[in-house]
C-alpha positions in Angstrom: -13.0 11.4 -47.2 -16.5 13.3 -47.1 -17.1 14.2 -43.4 -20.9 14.5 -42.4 -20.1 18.3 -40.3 -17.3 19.6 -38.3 -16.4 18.3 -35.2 -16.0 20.5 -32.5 -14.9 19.3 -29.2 -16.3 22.4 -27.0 -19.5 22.1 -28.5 -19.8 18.2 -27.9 -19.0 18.8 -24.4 -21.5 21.7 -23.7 -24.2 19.5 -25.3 -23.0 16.7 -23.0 -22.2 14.1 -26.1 -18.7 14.2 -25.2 -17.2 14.2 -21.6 -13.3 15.0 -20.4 -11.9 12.9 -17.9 -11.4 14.8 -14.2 -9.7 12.4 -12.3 -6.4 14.5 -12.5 -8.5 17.4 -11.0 -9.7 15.3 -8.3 -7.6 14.7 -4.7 -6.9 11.4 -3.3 -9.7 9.9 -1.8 -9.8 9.3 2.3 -8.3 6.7 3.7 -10.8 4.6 6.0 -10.6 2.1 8.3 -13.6 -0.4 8.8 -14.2 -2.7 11.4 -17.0 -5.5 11.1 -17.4 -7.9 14.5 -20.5 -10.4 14.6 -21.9 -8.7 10.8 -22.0 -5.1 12.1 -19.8 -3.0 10.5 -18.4 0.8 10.8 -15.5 2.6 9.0 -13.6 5.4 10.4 -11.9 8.3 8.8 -8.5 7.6 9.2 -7.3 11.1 9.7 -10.0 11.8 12.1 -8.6 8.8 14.2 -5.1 9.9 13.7 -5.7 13.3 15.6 -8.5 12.1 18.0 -6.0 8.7 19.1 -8.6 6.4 21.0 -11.8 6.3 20.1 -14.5 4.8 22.1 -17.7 3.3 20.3 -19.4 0.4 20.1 -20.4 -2.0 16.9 -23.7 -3.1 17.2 
């Protein structure tokens, strides 16, 4: 087959035509809670409420 030019992968992805996918590289994203009462809503950090225990707030 006649090929129009060489492909090379480094150079696709330095000219951002071609992309490699990160989501190996990337850590497991927090776990939140959320709490909606009367259409308000807020979301906690799960580890934050883990080490903290009670929290006090209000959801208006």
């Amino acid at each position: 087959p006649a090929f129009v030019g060489p492909y090379t992968f480094t150079a696709k992805l330095l000219s951002y035509e071609a992309s490699k996918p990160a989501w190996h590289m990337v850590g497991d994203p927090p776990l939140v809670l959320g709490v909606v009462i009367d259409g308000a809503a807020r979301a906690y950090d799960w580890s934050q409420l883990k080490s903290r225990g009670l929290v006090n707030d209000s959801v208006a």
